[in-house]
N, C-alpha and C positions, 0 to 999 in steps of 0.2 A: 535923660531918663533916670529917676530915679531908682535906689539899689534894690528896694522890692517890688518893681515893676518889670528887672530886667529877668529876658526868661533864659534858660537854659541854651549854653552851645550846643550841646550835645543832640545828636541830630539821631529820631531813631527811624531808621529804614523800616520799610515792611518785609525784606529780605530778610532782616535779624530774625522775623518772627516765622519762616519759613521753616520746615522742616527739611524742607529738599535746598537750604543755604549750601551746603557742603559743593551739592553738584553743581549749584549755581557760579561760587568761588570759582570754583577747577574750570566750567567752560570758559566763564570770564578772563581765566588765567591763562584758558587754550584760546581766546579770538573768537570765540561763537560771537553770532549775530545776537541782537535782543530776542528777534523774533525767533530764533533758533532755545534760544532760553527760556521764554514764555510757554513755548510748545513743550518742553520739559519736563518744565512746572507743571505746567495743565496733566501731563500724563501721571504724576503723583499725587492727583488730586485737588492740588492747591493753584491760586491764582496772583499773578502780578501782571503789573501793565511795565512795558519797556520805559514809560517813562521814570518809574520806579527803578526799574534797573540803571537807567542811566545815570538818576541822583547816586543811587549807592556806589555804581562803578565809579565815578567820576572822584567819590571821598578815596574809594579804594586807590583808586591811583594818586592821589595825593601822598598817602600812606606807603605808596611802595615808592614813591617818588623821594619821601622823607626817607624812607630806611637808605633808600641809594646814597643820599648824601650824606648821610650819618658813615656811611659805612666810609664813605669817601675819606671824609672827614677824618679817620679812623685810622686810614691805610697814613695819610701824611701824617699823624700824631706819633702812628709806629715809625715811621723811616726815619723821623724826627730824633726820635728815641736811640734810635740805632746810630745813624748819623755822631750823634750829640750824647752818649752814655751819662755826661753830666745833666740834664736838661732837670728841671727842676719841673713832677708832675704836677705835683699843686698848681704851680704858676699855669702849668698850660691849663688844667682843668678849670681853670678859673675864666682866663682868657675865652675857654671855649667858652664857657657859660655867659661871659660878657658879653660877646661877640651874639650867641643866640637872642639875648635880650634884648642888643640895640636892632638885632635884623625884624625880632616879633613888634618891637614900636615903630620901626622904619617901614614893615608893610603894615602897619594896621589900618589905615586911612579910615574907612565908614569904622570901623571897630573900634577905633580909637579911645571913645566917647564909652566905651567897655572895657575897658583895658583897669585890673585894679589897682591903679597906679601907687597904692600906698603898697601892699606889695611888692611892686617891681621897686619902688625906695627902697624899702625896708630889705630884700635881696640885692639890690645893686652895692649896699651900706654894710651888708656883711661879706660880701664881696670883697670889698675893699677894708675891710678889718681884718678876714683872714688874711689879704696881703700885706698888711702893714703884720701881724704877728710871723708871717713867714721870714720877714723883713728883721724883723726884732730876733727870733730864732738865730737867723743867718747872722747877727750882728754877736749875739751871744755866742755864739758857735765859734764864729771864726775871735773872739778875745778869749775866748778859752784855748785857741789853736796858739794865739799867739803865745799867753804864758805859761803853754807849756813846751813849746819853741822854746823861752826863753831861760827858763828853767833846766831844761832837755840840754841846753846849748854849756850852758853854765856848766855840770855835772857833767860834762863830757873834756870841756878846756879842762878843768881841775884835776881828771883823769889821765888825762893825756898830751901832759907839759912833756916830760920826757920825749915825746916820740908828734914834731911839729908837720911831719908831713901828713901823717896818719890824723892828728890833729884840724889840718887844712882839710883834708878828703871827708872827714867826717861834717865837719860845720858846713863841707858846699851841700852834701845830702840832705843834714836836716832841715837847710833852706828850703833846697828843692822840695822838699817834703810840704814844708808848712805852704810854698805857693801852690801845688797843688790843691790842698785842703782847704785852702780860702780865695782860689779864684773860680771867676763865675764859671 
């Protein structure tokens, strides 16, 4: 299909254009029947068939279905966090977004052929250029750790000939120091 033939995802319900939506959300969100709903409807004047309501519910719950997992998502991204105080967010946020992209072309089957794959390149391409620059950062960061490790190291020997133990205790810290600052 070509790209000015395809039409719109966006799906609009005739719920949206109700005025009594608000009451319709809340029973939906309490377990009302359709027909418990229609009759609701009806008594504010306006009119829907349940199978109307069943199209909108059924997006609706997709929707709360997606916030679930998002949120899910969320809770392991936190403990991850917590777990691992060094965790690099970038990388994860990135990973998450990978991860959403290969799961929206791994279900898309009939959609597929909809899918605007110059897009998903052109995102998947900077995906992967902010991690090669997180990469290069990282690379620059930790040669700056090291000379000034080494520097740091220098001006401390030079200080502190006279006194080798205090000398030793110092150079094992700054070590420890620098392998903190540049491991992963």
């Amino acid at each position: 299909m070509s790209t000015s033939k395809r039409k719109s995802h966006r799906k609009h319900f005739k719920v949206e254009s109700l005025k009594s939506r608000e009451t319709v959300d809340k029973m939906l969100a309490e377990g009302y029947t359709y027909e418990d709903i229609v009759a609701a409807v009806a008594k504010n004047g306006e009119s829907i068939t349940a199978a109307s309501l069943s199209r909108y519910h059924g997006s609706f719950e997709r929707i709360a279905e997606r916030i679930t997992k998002t949120r899910e998502q969320m809770k392991v991204l936190v403990e991850a966090v917590r777990e691992q105080p060094n965790t690099d967010l970038a990388q994860v946020a990135n990973e998450l977004m990978m991860t959403g992209l290969i799961q929206r072309i791994s279900t898309a089957e009939d959609e597929f052929d909809d899918l605007p794959l110059d897009k998903v390149g052109r995102l998947v391409a900077s995906l992967e250029r902010s991690g090669i620059m997180r990469e290069k950062l990282k690379f620059e960061f930790d040669k700056g750790v090291s000379a000034a490790h080494a520097e740091y190291k220098s001006r401390v020997q030079d200080e502190l000939k006279a006194h080798p133990e205090l000398l030793l205790r110092m150079l094992e810290i700054i070590d420890n120091v620098q392998e903190e600052l540049t491991t992963d």
